[in-house]
N, C-alpha and C positions, 0 to 999 in steps of 0.2 A: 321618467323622462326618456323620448324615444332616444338610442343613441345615432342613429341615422337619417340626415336631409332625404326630404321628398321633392322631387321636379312638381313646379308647379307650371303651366302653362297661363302667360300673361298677353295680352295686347296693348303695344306704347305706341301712342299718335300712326297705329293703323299695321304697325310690324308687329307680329309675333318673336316671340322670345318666352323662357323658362330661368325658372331660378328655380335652389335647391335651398329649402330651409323645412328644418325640423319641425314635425305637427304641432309643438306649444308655438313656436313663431308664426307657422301658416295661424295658425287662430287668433290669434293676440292680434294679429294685422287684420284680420278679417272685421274682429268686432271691433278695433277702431274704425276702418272705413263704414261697418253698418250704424255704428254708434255717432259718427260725423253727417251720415247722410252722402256719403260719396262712394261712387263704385268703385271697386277696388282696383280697377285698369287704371283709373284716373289718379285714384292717390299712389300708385305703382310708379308711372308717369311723373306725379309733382314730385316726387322723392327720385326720380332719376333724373329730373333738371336740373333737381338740387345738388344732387352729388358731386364730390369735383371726379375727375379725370383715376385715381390715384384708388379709388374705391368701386368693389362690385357692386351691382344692383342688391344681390343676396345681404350682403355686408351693409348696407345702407338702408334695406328692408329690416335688418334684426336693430340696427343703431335707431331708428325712428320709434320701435314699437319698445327699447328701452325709454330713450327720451319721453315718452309719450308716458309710461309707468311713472318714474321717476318722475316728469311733472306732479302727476295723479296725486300721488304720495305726498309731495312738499306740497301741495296744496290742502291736501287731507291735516296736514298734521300744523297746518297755522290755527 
């Protein structure tokens, strides 16, 4: 596991911005958004509508692609 975030450059509703997350998290996000069928600006975007105020974009990117595991998983094991 790398021990260092990577700047990723992103596009939300037309602004540029970067977030910093480590290469297992850039991928895990990646192949959900290719896995959903939605490009990764857009699911970048629904996940920073969604965030409150009190959380970064980075920090809400790693919380989705746990949630989104953890789904996986409890669904695996019914």
């Amino acid at each position: 596991m790398s021990a260092r975030p990577v700047k990723h450059s992103l596009t939300l509703r037309g602004h540029r911005t970067s977030v910093s997350l480590e290469p297992e998290f850039w991928a895990a996000f990646r192949a959900i958004a290719g896995s959903t069928g939605t490009p990764i600006n857009a699911l970048a975007a629904q996940i920073d509508a969604e965030r409150g105020t009190d959380l970064g974009l980075a920090s809400a990117i790693r919380l989705h692609v746990l949630r989104h595991y953890r789904a996986a998983a409890e669904k695996g094991a019914r």
